[in-house]
PAKE-978954 format. One record per residue: x, y, z of N, C-alpha, C, O in turn; residue in one letter. Coordinates in steps of 0.1 Angstrom, whole numbers, plus 5000, padded with zeros to 4 digits. Layout:
<recs>
XYZXYZXYZXYZa...
</recs>
This chain:
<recs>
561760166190563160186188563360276176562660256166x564260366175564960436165564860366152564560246151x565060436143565660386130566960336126567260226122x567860456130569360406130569260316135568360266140x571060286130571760136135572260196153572660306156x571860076161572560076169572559946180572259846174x572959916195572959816202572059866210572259966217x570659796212569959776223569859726238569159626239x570359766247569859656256568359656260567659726266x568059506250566259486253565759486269564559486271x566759486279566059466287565859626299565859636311x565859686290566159846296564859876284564859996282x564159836279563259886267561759886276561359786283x561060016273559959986282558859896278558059876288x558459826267557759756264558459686253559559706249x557759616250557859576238557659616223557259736221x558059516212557859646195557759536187557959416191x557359586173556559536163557059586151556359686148x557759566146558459596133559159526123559359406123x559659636110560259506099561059516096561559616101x561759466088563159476082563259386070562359316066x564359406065564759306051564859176055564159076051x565859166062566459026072566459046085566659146091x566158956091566758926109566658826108566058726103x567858896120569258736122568958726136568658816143x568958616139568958526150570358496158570958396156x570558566162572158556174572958626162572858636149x573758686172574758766170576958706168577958766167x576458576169577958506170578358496158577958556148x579358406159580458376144579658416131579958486121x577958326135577558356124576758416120576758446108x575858466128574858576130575358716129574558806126x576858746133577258916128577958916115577959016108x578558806112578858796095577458786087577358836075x576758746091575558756077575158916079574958986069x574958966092574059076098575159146088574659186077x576759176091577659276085577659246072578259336067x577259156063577859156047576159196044575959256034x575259166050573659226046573759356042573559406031x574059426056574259566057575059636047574759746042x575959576045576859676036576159626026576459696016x575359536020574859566007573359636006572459625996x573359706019572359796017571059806022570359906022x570659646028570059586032569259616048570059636057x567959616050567459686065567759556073567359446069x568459566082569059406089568959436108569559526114x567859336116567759326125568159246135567359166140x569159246138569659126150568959106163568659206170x568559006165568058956178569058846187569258736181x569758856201570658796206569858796217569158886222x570058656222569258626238570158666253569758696264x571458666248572258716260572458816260571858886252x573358886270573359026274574259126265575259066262x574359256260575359316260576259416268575859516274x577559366267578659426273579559466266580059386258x579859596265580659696261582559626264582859556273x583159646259584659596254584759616268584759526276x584959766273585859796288585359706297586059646305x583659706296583059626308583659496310584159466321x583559416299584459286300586059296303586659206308x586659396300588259376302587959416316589059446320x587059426325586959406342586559366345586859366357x585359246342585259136347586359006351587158966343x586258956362587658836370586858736360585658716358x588058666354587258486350586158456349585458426340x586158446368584858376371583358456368582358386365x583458606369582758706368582058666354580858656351x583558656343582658646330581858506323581058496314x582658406333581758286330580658326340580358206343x579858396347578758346355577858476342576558486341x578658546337577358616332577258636319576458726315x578458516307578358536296578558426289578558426277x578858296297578758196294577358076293576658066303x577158026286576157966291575757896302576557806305x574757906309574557806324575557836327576157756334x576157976325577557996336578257926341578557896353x578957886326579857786323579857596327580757516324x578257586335577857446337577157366332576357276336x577657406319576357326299577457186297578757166297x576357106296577556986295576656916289575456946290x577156816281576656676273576356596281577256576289x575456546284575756396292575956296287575056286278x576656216287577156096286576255966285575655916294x576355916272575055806270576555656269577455646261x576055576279576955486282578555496286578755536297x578955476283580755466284581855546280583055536277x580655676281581355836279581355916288580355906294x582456016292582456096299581156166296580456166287x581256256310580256396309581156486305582256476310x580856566299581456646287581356786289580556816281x581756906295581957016296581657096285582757106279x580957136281581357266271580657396272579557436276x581557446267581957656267580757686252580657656240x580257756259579157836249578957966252579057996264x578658046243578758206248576858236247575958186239x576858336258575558376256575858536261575858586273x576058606247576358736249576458756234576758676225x575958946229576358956222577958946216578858996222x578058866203579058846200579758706205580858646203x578258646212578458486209580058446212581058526211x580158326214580958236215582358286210583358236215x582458376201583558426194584158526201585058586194x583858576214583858696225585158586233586158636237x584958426234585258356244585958246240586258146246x586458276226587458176221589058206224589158306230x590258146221591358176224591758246208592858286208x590858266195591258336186591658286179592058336169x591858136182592458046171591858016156590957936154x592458076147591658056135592557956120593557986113x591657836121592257726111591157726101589957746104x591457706090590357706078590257476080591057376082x589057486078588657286073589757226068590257256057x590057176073590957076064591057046051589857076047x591856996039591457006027590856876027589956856018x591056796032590256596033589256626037588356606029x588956696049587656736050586556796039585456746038x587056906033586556986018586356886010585356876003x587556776009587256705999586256576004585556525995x586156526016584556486019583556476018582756386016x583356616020582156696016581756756001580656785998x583256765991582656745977582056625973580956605969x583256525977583256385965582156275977581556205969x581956265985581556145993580056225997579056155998x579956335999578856396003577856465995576656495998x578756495982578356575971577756705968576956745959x578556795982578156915981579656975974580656995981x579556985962580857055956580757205958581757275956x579557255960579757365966580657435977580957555980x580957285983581757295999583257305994584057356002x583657265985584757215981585857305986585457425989x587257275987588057425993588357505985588857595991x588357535970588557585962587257705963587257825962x586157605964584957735969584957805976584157905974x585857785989585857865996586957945999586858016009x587657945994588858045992588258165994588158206006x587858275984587358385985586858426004587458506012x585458326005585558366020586658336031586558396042x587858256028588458276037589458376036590258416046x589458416027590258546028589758716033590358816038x588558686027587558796034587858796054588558876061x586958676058587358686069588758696074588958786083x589658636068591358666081591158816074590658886084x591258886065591159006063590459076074591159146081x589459096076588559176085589059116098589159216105x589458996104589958916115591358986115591459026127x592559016108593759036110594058946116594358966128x594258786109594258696111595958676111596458756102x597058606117598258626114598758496128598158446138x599758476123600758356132600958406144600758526144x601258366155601458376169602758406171603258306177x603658486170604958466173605458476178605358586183x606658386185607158296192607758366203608258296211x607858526206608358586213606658586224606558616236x605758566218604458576228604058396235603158376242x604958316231604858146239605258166255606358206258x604458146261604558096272605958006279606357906274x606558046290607557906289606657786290606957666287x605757816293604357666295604657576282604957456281x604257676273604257606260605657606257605857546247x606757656262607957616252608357516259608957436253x608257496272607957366277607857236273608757156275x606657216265605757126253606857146241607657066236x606857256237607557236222608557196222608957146211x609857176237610857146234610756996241611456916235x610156956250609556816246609456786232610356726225x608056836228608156736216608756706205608656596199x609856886203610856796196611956736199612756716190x612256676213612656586214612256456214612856376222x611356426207610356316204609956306188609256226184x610556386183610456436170609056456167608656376159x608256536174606656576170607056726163607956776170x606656786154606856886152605756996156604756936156x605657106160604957216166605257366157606257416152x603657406155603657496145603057626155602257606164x603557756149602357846154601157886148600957926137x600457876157598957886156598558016150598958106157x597858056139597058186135595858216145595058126149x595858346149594658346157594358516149595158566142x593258586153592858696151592958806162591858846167x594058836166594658956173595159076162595259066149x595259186171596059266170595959356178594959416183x597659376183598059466196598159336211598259376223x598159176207597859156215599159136230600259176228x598959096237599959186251600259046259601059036268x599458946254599658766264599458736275600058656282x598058826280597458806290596858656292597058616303x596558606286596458446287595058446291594758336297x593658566288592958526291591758526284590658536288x592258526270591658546260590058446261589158496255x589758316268588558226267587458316281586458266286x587958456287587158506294586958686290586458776297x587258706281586958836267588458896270589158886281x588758936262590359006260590359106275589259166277x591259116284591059286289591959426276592059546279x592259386268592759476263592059536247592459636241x591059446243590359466231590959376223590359336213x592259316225593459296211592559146203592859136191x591859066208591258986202589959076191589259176194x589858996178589059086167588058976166587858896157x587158986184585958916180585358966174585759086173x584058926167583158956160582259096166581759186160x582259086180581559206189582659336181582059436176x584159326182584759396176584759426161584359536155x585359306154585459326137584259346129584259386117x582959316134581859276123580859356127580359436119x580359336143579159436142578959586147577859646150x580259646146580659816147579759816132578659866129x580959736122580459816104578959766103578359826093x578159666112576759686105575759736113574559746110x576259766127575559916136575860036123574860096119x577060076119577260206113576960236101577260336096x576160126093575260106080573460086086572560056078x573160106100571860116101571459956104570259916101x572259876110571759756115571459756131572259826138x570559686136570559736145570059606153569259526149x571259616170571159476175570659506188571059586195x569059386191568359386202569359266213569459146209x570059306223570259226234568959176242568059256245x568959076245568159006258566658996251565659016257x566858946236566258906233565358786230564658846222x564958686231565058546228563558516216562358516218x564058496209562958446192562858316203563658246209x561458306200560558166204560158086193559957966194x559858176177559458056168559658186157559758306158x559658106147560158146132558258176124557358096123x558258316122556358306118556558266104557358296095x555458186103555458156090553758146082552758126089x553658156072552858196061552858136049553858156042x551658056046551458006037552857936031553357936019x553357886043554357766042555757856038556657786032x555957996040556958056037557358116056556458126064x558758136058558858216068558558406064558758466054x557858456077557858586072558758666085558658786084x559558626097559358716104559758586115559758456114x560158676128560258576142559458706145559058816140x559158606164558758656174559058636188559258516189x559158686199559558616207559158726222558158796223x560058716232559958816241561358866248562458806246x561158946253562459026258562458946274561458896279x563858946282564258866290564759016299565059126294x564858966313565259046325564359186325564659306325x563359126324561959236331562059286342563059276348x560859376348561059396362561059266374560459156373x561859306385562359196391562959106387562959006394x563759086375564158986367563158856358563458746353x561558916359560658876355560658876340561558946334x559658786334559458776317559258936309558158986307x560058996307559959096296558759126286557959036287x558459206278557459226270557959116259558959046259x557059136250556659056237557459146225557559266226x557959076214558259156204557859066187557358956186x558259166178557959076166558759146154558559266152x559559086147559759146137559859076124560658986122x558859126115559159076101559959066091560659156087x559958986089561159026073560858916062559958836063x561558916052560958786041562158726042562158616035x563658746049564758656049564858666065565358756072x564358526071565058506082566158386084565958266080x567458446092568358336092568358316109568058386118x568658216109568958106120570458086124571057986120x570958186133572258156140572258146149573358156154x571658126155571658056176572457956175572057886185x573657866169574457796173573457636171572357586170x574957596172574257406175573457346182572857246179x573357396193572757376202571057436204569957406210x571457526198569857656203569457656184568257686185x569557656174569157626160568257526159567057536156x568957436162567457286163566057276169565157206166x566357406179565557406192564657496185563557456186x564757616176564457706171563457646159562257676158x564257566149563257516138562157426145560957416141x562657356156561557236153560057326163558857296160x560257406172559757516181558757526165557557496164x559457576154558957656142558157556132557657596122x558157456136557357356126557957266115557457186107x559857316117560657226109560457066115560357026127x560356996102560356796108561556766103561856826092x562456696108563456646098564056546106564256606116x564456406107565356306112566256376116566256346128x566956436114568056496113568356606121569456616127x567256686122567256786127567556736146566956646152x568756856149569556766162569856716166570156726178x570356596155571656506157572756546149572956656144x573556456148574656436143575956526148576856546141x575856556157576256656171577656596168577756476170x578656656163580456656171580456796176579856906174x581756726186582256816198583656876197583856996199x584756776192585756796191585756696206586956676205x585456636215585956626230587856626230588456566221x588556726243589356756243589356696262588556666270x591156716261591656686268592956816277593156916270x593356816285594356936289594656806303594056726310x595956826300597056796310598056866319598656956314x598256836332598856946342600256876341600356756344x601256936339602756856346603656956354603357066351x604456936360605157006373606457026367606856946359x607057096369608357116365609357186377608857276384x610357166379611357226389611357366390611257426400x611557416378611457576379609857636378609057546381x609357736377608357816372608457906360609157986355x607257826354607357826342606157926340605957956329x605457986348603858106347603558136330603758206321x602757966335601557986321601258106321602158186318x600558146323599058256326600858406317600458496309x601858406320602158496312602958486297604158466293x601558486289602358516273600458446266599458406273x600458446254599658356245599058266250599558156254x597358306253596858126258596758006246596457886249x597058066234597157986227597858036215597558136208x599157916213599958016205601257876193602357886187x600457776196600957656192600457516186599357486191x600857426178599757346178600957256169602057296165x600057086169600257016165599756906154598956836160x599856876140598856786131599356676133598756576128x600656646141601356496140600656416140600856346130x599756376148598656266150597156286142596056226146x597356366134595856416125595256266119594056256118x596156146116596056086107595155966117594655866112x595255986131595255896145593755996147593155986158x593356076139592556216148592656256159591856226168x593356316159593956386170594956476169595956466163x594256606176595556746172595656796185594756806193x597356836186597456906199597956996199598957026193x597157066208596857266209597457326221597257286233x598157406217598857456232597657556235597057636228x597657516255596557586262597157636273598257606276x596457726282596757766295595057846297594357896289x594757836306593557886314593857986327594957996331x592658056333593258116344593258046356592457956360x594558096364594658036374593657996386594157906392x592758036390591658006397590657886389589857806395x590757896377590057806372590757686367590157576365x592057696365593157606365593157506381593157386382x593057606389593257516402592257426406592557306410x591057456407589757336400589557216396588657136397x590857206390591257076379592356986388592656866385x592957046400593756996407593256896417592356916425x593956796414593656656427593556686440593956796441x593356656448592556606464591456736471590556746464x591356806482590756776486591556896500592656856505x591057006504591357066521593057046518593357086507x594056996525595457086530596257006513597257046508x595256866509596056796497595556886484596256876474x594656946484594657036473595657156473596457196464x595357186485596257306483597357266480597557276468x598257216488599857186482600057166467601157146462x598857156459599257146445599057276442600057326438x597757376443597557516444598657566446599057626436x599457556455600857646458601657616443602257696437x601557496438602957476432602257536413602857526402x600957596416600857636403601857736395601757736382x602457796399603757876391604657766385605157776373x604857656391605557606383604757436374605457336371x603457466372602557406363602557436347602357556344x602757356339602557386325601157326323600357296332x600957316311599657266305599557256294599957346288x598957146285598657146271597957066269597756976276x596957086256596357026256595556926239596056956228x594756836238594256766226593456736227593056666237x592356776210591556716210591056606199591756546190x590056586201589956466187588756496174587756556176x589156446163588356466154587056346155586956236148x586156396164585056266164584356236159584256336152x583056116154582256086146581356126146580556116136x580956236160579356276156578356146163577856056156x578256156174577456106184576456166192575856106201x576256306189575656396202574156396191573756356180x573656476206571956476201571756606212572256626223x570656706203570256776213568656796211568256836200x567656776220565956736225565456876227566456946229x564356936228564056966234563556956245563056846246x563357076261563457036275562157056276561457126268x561656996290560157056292560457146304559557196310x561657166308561857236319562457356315563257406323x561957416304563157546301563457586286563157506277x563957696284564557696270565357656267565457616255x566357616278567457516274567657376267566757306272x568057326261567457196256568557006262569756986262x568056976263569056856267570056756259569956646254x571456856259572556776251572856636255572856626267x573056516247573956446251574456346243573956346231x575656246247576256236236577056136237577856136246x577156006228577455876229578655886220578555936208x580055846225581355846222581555746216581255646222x582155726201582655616198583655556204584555616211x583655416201584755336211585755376201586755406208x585955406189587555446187587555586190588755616194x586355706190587455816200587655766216588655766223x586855736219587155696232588955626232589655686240x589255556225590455496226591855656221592755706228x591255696204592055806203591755966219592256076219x591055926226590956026235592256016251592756106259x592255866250593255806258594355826254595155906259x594455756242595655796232596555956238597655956243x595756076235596156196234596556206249597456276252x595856136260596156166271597456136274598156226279x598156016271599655956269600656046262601656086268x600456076249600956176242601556286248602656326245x600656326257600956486262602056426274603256456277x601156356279602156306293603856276288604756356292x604056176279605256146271605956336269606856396275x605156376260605956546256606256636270606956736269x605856616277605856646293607256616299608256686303x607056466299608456426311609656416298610756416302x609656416283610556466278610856626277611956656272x609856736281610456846287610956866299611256976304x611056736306611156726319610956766336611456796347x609756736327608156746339608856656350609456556347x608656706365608756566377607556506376607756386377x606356526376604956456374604256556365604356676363x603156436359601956506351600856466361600956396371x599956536355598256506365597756456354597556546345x597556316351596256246338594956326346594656326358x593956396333593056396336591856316338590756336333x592156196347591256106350590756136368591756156376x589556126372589356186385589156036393588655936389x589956096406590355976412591955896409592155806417x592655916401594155876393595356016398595556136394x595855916412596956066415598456086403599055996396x598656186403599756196397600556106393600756026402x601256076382602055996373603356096379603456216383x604355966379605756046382606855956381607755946389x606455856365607155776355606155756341604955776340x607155716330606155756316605655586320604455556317x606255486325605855366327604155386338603155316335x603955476347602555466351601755526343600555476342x602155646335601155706326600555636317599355646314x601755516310601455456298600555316301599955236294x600955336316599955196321598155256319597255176316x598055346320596855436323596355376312595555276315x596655406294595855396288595255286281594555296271x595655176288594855066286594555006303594454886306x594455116311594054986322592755016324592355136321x591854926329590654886330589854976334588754926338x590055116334589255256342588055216337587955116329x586955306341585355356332585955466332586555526341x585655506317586155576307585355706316585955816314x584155716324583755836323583955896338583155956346x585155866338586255936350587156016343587956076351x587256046329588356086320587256256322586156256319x587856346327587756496326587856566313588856636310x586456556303586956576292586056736291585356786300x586556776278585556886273585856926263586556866255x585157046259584357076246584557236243584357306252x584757286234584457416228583857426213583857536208x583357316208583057336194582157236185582357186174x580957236191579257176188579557226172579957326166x578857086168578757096151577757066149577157066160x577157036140576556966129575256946130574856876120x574256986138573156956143571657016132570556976133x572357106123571257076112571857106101571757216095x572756966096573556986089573056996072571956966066x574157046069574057066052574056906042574556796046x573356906031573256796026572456846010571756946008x572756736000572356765987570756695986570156675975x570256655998568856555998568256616009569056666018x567156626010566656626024566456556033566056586044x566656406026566656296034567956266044568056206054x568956356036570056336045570556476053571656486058x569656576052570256676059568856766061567656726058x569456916067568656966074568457116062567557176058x569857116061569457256050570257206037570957096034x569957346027570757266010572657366014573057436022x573057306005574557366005574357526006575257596011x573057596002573157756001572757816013572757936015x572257686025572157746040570657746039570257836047x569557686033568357756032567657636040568357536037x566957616047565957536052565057466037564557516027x565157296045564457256032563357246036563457206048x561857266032560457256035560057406040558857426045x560857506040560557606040561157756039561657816049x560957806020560757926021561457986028561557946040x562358116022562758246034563458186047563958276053x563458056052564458026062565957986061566257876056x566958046065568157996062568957976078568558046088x569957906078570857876090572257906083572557906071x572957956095574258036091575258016103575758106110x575457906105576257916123576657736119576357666110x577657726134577957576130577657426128578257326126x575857476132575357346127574857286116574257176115x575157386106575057346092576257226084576157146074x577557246094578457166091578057056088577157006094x578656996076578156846073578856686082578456576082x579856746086581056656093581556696107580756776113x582456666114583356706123584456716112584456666101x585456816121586256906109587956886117589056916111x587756846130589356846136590056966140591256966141x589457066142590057196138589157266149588057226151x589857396155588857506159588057536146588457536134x586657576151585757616146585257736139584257766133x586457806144585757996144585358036130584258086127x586958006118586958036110585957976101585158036093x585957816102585357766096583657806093582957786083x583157866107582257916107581658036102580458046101x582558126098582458236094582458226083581758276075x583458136081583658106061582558136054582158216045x581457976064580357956059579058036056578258026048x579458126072578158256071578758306059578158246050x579758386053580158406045579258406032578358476026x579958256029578958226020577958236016577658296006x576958196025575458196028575058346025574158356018x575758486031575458596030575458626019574358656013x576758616013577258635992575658585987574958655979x575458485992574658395982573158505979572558545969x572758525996571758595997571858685993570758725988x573258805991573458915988573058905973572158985969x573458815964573358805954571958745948571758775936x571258695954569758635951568458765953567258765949x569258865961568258965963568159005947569058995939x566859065944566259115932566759225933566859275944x567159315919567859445918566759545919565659485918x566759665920565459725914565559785899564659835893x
</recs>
């Protein structure tokens, strides 16, 4: 490969390569192009390695929905938790493309909570975490994000639907910040913008550290972290979609700073592959598990035109639980609809006049991710506390109530098998009647904690500066450093933290 910065597709490369750099970064998402972009501009030789594909902005603003979940989603969009006892199976959205997961969000960007920050000073004793510390990076990010309020002329009637429910219930509804600009309310922002207007990270971050000489291999996949005399020096791994869609050549690249951003899920899998031991390492897994509700209304209300996400709620933060105005696309919306041949359809027809909203919960951190013997993939799964379980029901009522006070004729509980409610007296029966809980249609956009941050090693996986404890030159930069579940989209929060971690290293590097 060249010297310059540029984007590879590894699987167009005729063999394999062997080279070095200052740093390489391990995925390309929230957190892997913030460390890769603040490396670069300080000067730094910075190599990205991402296991999924790259696609160019236009290519995705033509892919349908379904197109982009079969070829940029993970397991094409069929990655789920499984459920360890009296929990649903768990849906969740993971990106496997350059530009990661952050290609596939609705844009929503909330900084940690300040109880959260202050958790993690005073009870956890990383005062490093504190929100006062992180000020600076959150301003950096919405800066380069053009981070800004949703306004109210881009809400959906879907969502104004919900808003004028809820305040007629006196719930109050705020608009959501997300990281647009130019955006147009296509509503399909969780399957890549078609218009560019979302400032994923593919957009805001790794243009400036391609045009500083950083340079990112697609369809890459690091197998293990090399290490030396108990220091990391370097990954290795092989290139993916060879001939015939066969195993690709071998690659290697050194450096004396490798970071670990492959996400919550794929980080764990990576250190312990690499010789990391830790209790810790792969648990402590939150999801956020969420909820989305269908209700019917007499007129047509066409979610799908304005903001898929453009509203939100803290009223019940104190209950954990926050509610996010949603809409999805219509084909994948209709999926979620009850029965079955001529009974499905008749609800399919009546989707123009479908709203939707949705909540999730701030959970305890029950998940665990193994490694598989069947694959690179690793096996999530994930045991629900009985109080989210209860606050999960909770939220299901909630929405239903803000529903028939916008005056919904029926809601659809997402419970499978439970027809349509079309009184708040059946909905409210729902959340204490005797169901198994793992009929409840739940899901996920936002894996935490899996090698989280801690002032001991006994209690965590890396130190507050992102560095791997028991070894040298390794650092993690993505959201499994989180020490907590946070209640909140994750984007920003995650960025903050690469943020950080980058400053830190930028600043630790020796002058000449």
């Amino acid at each position: 490969m060249s010297a310059a910065g540029e984007i590879v597709h590894g699987r167009a490369l005729p063999g394999g390569f062997d080279e070095g750099a200052d740093v390489v970064v391990v995925g390309s998402g929230a957190g892997g192009a913030v460390v890769a972009t603040l490396l670069a501009e300080a000067g730094l030789r910075v190599v990205v390695l991402e296991e999924g594909p790259y696609y160019r902005p236009e290519e995705i603003a033509g892919f349908r929905p379904t197109e982009a979940m079969r070829r940029m989603w993970r397991e094409a969009g069929l990655l789920a938790a499984f459920g360890v006892g009296q929990t649903p199976l768990i849906g969740v959205t993971v990106g496997r493309n350059v530009g990661g997961s952050s290609v596939h969000t609705g844009g929503v960007c909330f900084r940690v909570p300040p109880a959260v920050h202050d958790e993690w000073a005073r009870l956890h004793g990383l005062r490093e975490l504190s929100e006062r510390a992180f000020e600076d990076a959150y301003l950096d990010v919405e800066r380069r994000l053009h981070v800004g309020e949703v306004p109210a002329a881009d809400r959906s009637l879907s969502t104004k639907k919900f808003v004028e429910g809820a305040s007629k219930l006196g719930i109050p509804m705020r608009p959501i910040r997300r990281n647009t600009q130019g955006c147009e309310g296509n509503g399909r922002c969780n399957f890549g913008c078609p218009k560019g207007a979302k400032m994923s990270v593919d957009l805001s971050y790794l243009p400036g550290a391609v045009g500083l000489g950083a340079r990112v291999v697609s369809d890459a996949l690091v197998e293990r972290v090399l290490v030396e005399r108990g220091r990391a020096v370097g990954v290795e791994g092989r290139l993916l979609g060879g001939p015939a869609g066969g195993r690709g050549a071998r690659f290697r690249v050194r450096a004396p700073t490798v970071v670990a951003a492959c996400g919550t899920l794929h980080t764990p899998l990576l250190l312990h592959a690499s010789g990391v031991r830790s209790p810790h390492l792969g648990r402590h897994i939150t999801l956020h598990p969420a909820v989305r509700l269908c209700a019917l209304f007499d007129d047509e209300v066409r979610g799908w035109d304005g903001a898929l996400q453009s509203v939100y709620s803290d009223h019940y933060a104190g209950d954990g639980i926050t509610l996010v105005g949603v809409y999805t696309a219509v084909n994948v919306l209709a999926s979620a609809l009850p029965g079955a041949g001529p009974a499905h359809r008749q609800w399919v027809r009546q989707l123009p006049r479908l709203g939707v909203f949705g909540a999730m919960v701030h959970d305890e951190g029950g998940g665990a991710v193994r490694p598989s013997a069947l694959g690179r993939e690793g096996v999530l799964s994930y045991e629900m506390a009985a109080r989210d379980l209860s606050r999960l029901r909770r939220a299901i009522t909630v929405l239903g109530e803000i529903a028939f006070a916008a005056g919904a004729s029926k809601v659809f509980p997402p419970i499978f098998g439970v027809p349509p409610a079309s009184t708040l007296a059946e909905l409210r029966a729902l959340e204490t009647a005797p169901l198994d809980p793992r009929r409840i249609e739940c899901i996920a956009f936002h894996p935490l904690g899996s090698a989280r941050m801690a002032n001991d090693p006994r209690r965590g996986v890396t130190a507050a500066d992102g560095s791997v404890y028991g070894l040298e030159g390794l650092y993690v930069a993505d959201g499994s450093v989180l020490p907590t579940s946070i209640g909140v989209n994750s984007q920003e929060p995650i960025m903050a933290m690469a943020t950080r971690i980058a400053w830190g290293l930028r600043d630790r590097r020796p002058r000449a």
